[in-house]
C-alpha positions in Angstrom: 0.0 0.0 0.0 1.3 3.6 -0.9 -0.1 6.8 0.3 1.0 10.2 0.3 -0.1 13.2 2.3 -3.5 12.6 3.7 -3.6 9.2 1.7 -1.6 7.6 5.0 -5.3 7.8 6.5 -6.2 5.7 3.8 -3.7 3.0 3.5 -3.6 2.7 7.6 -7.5 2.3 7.6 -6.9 -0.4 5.4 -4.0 -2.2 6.0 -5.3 -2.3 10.1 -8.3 -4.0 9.1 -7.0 -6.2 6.4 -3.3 -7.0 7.9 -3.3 -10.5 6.2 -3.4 -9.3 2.5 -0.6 -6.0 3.7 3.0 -7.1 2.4 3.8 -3.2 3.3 3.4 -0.2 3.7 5.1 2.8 2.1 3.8 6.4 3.3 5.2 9.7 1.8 4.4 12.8 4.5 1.5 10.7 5.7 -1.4 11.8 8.1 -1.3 9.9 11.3 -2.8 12.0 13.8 -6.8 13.9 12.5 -6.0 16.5 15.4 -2.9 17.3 13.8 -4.0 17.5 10.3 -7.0 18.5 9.3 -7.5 19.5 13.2 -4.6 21.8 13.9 -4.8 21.5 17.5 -1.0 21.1 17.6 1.7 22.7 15.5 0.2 22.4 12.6 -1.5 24.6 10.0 -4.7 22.5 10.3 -7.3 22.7 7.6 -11.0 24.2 8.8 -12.4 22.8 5.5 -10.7 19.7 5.4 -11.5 19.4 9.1 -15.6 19.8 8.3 -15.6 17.2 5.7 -13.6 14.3 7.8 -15.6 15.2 11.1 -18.7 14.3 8.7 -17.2 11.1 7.2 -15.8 9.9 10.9 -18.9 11.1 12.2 -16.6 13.0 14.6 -17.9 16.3 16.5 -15.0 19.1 17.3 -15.6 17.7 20.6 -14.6 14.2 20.6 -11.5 14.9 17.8 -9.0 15.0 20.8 -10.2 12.0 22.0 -10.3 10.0 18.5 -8.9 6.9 19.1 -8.6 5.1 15.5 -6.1 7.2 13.7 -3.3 5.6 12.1 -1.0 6.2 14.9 -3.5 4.1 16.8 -4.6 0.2 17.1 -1.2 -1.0 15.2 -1.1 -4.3 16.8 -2.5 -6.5 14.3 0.0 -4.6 11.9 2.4 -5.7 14.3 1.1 -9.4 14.7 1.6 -9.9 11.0 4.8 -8.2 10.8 3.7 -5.7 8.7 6.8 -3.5 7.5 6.6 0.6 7.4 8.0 2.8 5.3 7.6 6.7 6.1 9.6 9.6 3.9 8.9 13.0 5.6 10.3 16.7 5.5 11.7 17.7 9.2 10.1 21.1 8.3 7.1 19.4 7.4 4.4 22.3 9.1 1.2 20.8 7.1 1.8 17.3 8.7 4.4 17.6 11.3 6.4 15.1 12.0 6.2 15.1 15.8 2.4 14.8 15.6 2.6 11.7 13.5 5.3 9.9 12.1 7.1 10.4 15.0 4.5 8.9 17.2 3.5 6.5 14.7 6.7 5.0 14.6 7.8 5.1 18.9 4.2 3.2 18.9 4.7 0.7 16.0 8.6 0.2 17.5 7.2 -0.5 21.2 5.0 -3.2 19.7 7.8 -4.8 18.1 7.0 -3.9 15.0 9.2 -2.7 11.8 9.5 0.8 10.7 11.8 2.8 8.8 11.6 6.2 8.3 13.8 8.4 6.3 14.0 12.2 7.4 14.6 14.9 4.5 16.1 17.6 6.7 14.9 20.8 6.2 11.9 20.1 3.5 8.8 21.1 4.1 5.4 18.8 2.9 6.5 19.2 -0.8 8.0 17.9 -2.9 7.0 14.3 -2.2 9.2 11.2 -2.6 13.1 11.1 -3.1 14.9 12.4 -6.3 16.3 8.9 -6.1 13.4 6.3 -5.3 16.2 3.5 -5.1 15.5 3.0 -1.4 11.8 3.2 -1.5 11.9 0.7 -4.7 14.1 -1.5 -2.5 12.5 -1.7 0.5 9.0 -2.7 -1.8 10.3 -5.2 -4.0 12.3 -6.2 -1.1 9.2 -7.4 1.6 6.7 -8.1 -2.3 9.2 -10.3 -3.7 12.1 -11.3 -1.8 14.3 -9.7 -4.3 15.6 -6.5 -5.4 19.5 -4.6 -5.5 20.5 -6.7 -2.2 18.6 -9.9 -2.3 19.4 -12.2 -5.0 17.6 -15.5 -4.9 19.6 -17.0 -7.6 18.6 -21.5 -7.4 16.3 -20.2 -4.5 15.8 -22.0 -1.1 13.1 -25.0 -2.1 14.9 -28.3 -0.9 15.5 -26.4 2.9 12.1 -25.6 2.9 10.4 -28.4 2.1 13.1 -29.7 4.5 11.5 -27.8 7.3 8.3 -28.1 6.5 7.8 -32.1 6.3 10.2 -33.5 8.6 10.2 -32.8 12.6 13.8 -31.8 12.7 16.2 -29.2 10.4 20.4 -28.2 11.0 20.9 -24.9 10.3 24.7 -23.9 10.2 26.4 -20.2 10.5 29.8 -19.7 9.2 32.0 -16.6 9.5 34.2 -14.5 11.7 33.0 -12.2 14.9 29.9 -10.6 13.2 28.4 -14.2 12.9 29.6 -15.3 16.5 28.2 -12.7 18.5 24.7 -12.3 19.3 23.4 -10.6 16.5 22.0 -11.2 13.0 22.5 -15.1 13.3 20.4 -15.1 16.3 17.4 -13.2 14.8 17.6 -15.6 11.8 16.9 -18.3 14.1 14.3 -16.9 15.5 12.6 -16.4 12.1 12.9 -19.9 10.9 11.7 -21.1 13.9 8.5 -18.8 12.9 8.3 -19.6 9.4 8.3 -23.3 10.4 7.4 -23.6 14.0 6.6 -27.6 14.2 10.5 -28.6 13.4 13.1 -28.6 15.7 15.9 -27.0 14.7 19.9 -27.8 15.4 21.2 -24.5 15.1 25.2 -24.7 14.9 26.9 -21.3 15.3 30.5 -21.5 13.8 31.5 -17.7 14.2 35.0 -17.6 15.2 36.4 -13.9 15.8 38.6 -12.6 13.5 39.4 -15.6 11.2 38.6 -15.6 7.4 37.3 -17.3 4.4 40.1 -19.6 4.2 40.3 -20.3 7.9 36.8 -21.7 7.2 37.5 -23.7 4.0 39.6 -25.8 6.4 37.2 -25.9 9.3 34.2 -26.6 7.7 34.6 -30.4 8.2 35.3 -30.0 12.3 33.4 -27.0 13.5 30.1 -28.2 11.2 29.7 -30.8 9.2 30.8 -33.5 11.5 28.1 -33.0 13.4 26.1 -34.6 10.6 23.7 -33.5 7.6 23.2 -29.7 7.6 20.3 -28.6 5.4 20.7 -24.6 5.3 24.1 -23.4 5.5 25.3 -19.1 5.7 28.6 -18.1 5.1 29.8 -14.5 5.6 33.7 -13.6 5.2 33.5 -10.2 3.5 34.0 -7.9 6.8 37.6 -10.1 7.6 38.7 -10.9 3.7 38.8 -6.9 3.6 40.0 -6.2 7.0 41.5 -8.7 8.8 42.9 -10.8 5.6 43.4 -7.8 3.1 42.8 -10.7 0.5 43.1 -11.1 -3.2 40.0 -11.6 -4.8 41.6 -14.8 -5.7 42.0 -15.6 -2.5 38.1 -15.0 -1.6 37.2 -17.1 -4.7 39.9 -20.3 -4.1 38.6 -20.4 -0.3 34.9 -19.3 -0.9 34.5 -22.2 -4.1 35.8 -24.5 -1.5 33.3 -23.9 1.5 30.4 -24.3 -1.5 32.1 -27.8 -2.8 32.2 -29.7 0.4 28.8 -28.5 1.8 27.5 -29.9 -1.7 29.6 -32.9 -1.5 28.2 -33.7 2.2 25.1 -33.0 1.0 23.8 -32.6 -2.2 20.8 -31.0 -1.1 21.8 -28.3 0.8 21.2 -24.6 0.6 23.6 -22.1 0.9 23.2 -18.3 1.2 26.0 -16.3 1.1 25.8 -12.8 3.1 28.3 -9.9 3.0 28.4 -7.6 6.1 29.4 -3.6 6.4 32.4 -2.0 7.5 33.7 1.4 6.7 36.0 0.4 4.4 32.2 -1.4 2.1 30.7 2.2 2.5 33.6 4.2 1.1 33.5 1.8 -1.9 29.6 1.9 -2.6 29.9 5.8 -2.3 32.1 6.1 -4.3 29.8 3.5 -6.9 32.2 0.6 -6.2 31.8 -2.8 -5.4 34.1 -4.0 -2.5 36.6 -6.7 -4.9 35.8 -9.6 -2.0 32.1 -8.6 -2.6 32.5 -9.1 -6.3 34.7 -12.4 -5.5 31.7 -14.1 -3.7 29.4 -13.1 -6.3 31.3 -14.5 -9.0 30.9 -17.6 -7.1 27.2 -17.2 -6.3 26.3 -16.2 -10.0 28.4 -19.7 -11.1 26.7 -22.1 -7.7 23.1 -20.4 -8.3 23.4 -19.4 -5.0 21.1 -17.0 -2.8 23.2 -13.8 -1.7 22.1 -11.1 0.5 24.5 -7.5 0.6 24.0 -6.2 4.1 27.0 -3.8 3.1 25.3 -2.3 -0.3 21.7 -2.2 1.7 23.5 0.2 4.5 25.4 2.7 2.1 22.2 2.9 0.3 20.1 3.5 3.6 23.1 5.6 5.5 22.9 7.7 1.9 19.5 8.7 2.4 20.4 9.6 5.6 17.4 6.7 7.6 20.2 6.3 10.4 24.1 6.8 10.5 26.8 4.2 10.8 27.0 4.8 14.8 23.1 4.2 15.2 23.6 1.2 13.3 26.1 0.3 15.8 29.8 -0.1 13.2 31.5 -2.8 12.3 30.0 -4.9 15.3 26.5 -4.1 14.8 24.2 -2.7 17.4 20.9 -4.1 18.6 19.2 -1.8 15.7 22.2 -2.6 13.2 21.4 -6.8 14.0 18.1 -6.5 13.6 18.4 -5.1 9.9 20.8 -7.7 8.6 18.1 -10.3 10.2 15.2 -8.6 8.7 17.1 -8.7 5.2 17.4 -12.9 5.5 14.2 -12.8 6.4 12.5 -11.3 3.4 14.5 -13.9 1.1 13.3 -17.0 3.5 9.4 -15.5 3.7 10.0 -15.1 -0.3 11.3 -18.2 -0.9 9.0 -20.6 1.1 6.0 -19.1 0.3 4.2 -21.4 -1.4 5.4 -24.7 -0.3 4.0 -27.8 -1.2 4.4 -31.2 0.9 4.5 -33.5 -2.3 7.2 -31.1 -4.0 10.6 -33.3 -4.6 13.6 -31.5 -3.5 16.1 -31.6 -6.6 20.1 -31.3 -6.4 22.0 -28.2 -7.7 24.1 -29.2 -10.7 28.1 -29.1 -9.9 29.8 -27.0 -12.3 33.2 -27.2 -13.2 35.8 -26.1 -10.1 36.4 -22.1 -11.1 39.5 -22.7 -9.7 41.8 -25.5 -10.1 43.3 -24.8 -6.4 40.1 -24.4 -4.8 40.0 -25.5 -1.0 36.9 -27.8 -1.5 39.2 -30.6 0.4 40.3 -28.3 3.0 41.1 -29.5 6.6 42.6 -29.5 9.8 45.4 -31.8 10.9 46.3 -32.6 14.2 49.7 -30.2 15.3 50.9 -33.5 17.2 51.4 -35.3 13.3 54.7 -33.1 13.1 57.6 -35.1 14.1 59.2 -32.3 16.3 62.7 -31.7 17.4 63.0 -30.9 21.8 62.4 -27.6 21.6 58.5 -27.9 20.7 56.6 -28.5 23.5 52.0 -28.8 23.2 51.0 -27.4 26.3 48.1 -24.8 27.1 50.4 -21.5 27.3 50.6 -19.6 31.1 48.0 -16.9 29.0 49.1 -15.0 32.1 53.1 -14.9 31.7 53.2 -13.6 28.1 52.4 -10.3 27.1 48.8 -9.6 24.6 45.4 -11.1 25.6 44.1 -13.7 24.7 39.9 -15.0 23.4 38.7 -17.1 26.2 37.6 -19.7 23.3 41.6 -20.4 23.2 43.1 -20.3 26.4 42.0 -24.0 27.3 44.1 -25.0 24.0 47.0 -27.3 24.2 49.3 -25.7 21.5 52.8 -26.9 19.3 54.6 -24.3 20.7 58.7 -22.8 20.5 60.4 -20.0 21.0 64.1 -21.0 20.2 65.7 -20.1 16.9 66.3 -23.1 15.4 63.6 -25.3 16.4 62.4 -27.6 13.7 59.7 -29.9 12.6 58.6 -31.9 9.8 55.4 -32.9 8.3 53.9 -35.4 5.6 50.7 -34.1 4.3 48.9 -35.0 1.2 47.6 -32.5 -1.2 47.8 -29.0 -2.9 47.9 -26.9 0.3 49.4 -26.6 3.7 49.6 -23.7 6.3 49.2 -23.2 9.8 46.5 -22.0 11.9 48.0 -20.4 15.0 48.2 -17.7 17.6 50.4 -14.5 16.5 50.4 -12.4 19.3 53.3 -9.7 19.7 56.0 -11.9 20.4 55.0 -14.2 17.4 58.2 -14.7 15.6 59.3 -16.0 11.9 59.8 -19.4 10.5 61.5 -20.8 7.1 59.9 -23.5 5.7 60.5 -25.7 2.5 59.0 -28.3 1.0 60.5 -31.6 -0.4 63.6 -30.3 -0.8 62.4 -27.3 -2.6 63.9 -23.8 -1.6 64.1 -22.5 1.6 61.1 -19.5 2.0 61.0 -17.1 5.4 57.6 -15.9 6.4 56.7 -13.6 9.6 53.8 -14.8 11.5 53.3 -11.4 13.0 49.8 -10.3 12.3 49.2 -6.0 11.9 46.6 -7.1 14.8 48.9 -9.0 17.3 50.3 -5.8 18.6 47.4 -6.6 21.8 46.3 -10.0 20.9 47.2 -13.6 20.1 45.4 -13.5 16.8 44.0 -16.5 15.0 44.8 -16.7 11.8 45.8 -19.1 8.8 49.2 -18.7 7.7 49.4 -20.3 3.9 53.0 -21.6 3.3 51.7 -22.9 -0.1 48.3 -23.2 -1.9 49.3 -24.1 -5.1 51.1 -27.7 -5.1 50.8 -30.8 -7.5 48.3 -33.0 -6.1 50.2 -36.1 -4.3 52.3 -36.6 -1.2 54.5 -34.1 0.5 57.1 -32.8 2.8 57.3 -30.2 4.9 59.9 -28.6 7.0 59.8 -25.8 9.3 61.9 -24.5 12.0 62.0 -21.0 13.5 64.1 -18.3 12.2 65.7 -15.7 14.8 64.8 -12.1 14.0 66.2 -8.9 15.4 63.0 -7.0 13.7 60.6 -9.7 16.3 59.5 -8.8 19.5 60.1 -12.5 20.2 60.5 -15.7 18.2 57.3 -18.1 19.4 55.1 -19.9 17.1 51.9 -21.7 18.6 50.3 -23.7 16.3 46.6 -24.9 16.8 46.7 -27.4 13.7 48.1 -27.7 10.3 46.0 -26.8 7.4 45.7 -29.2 4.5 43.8 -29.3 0.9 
């Protein structure tokens, strides 16, 4: 429904008796509030002739106007109830229809009810003109809620075989894969709660496999441990675009080798699953989209979602877009790290593409398996995974031991400090390791005494490589460190021993595993 000026009467008298057939509102300097406008028994201008035509078609008196009690700022619940979303675009100078009178109060009402609003302030316009010079966002935010698809939601293949999934067996796995944004109690959890709407008679295993900091490659090789071990996961969301930019400063090869990988194996463990690939914000995503770029690890994962058919939802090009039209600011939204308010958008985005996409579901429908197209990239970590640090056959100088966290200098995430680590810290400590494959690195702790190895492998040339991270000034960071990615296929060698540095603050490595492909 779309209604402009005193058309928000129209639309809300509607939509609150009809909430079930309302995919959304949009409202353009609406009337909310008939002692506002036509009343004027508040700032406004008011309207004496307006105001004697809608007392006689409310069959209001001037008396009983301040005491109306079925304007659209009023009885929103069953908007509410349905999840209804709002859209207002007003003038802060608005004086026909002042804001404070009505979308204002509208939208504290609608908000306190748990309902979704957005409302985008033009700051110092008055009623006219109406709309944006730009619709984008309005157009968005319709197709968006209408269709489950519009600039930031691609359905690609779509989301049928998890549906039908959810909707005819008693149980589902969900599975969440990325760095700190997915960990923390934020959009992931308001997913949840959304399929557990969409489909409340299955019983969902939700499996949250945020780890802080690390990226896409660092998942390639934990997929098989952290998720799919724990057996057949049906709907599966990967986000690495936040660390791939900032905490990786990857290639968009990179992105695409590890990325290609994660897809692969999920496919490979099961060929029915879904997979939805979302890309969060940081400020480094909002310089890009204003200056009309796409962020290259952005453009990386699509390539790989345009060639997989897979759903992809841009949490990073939605919040330029909204930020630009100035609806909130990137501190409301909470940075990097989103806030309450910042969560709940990235949640509401998924769950336009879920309502969208299981709309509609029949019982009898057979799920079908997505086609496996050729690897994109030969080196692609599809066989990524974690070996056990005690396969190295280590000289006396390595010791695995949980490190005395409270000896050495940088803290250290509470989800590692029970870890029994390969560790040194003398020059010239060396170990060896047979692996089989086209990959190897290590995934370790860097913190700021992390020093530098050399490393070669069967026999090949010696390489150095630091292991200090530009973040383990104050912290033991995770990380994968790739000493190559690009080997023949077969059995290997490798050797590693520490190499003294008088640029280190220290020479200790502490490795949590190997990584293989």
């Amino acid at each position: 429904l779309e209604g402009m000026s005193r058309g928000g009467l129209i639309v809300y008298n509607w939509a609150k008796q009809n909430p079930d057939k309302v995919a959304a509102v949009y409202a353009d300097a609406p009337v909310c509030n008939l002692a506002s406008w036509p009343g004027g028994l508040g700032e406004g201008e008011g309207s004496p002739a307006d105001l004697a035509n809608a007392l006689k078609q409310y069959n209001l008196t001037a008396e009983e106007l301040p005491h109306f009690d079925n304007n659209p700022i009023d009885g929103l619940e069953g908007l509410a109830a349905a999840d209804v979303p709002l859209l207002h675009v007003c003038g802060t100078a608005d004086t026909v229809v002042p804001m404070t009178e009505n979308s204002d109060l509208l939208e504290r009402r609608y908000r306190e009810l748990g309902g979704r609003i957005r409302v985008i302030r033009k700051p110092g316009v008055g009623h006219h003109p109406h709309s944006l010079p730009n619709p984008s966002v309005i157009v968005n935010f319709l197709k968006g809620r209408a269709l489950g698809e519009n600039d930031f939601l691609k359905p690609r293949r779509g989301l049928r075989n998890s549906g039908l999934q959810f909707l005819r067996n008693p149980t589902g796995r969900v599975a969440f894969l990325g760095g700190s944004i997915t960990e923390m109690n934020g959009y992931s959890a308001g997913i949840e709660a959304s399929l557990q709407k969409l489909f409340p008679d299955c019983r969902f295993d939700f499996i949250n496999a945020g780890i802080g900091s690390t990226c896409s490659d660092t998942g390639a090789y934990r997929l098989d441990s952290d998720i799919l071990q724990n057996g057949k996961v049906d709907l599966l969301f990967v986000e690495f675009a936040v660390n791939d930019n900032q905490d990786g400063h990857f290639p968009p090869e990179k992105t695409r080798r590890a990325v290609e990988g994660i897809i692969r194996r999920a496919r490979r463990h099961n060929p029915l699953i879904d997979i939805v690939l979302l890309y969060c914000a940081n400020e480094s995503h909002l310089a890009g989209y204003r200056q009309g770029k796409t962020p290259q690890e952005i453009s990386a994962n699509e390539a790989i979602a345009d060639a997989y058919g897979l759903p992809s939802v841009n949490f990073a090009a939605d919040v330029a877009e909204r930020i630009a039209f100035g609806e909130f600011d990137w501190e409301t939204f909470g940075g990097v790290h989103p806030a309450p308010f910042g969560a709940a958008l990235y949640a509401d985005d998924v769950t336009e593409l879920l309502r969208a996409q299981y709309a509609g579901l029949d019982a009898g429908e057979q799920p079908a398996a997505a086609p496996m197209p050729e690897r994109l990239d030969p080196f692609a970590l599809d066989n990524g995974r974690l070996l056990p640090a005690t396969l190295a056959e280590t000289d006396g100088n390595w010791q695995l031991e949980i490190p005395d966290w409270a000896a050495l200098p940088g803290s250290c995430r509470n989800r590692f400090r029970q870890l029994r680590l390969l560790a040194a810290d003398v020059p010239g400590a060396e170990l060896a390791l047979d692996f089989t494959g086209r990959a190897i690195g290590l995934y370790l702790l860097a913190g700021p005494d992390a020093g530098m190895v050399e490393y070669r492998i069967d026999n090949g040339h010696w390489q150095r490589l630091e292991l200090r991270h530009p973040f383990s000034e104050s912290l033991h960071y995770p990380y994968t460190a790739t000493l190559a990615d690009q080997l023949l296929d077969g059995d290997h060698r490798l050797i590693m021993r520490i190499a003294g540095n008088a640029g280190c603050r220290g020479n200790a490595v502490r490795i949590i595993a190997f990584t293989a492909n």
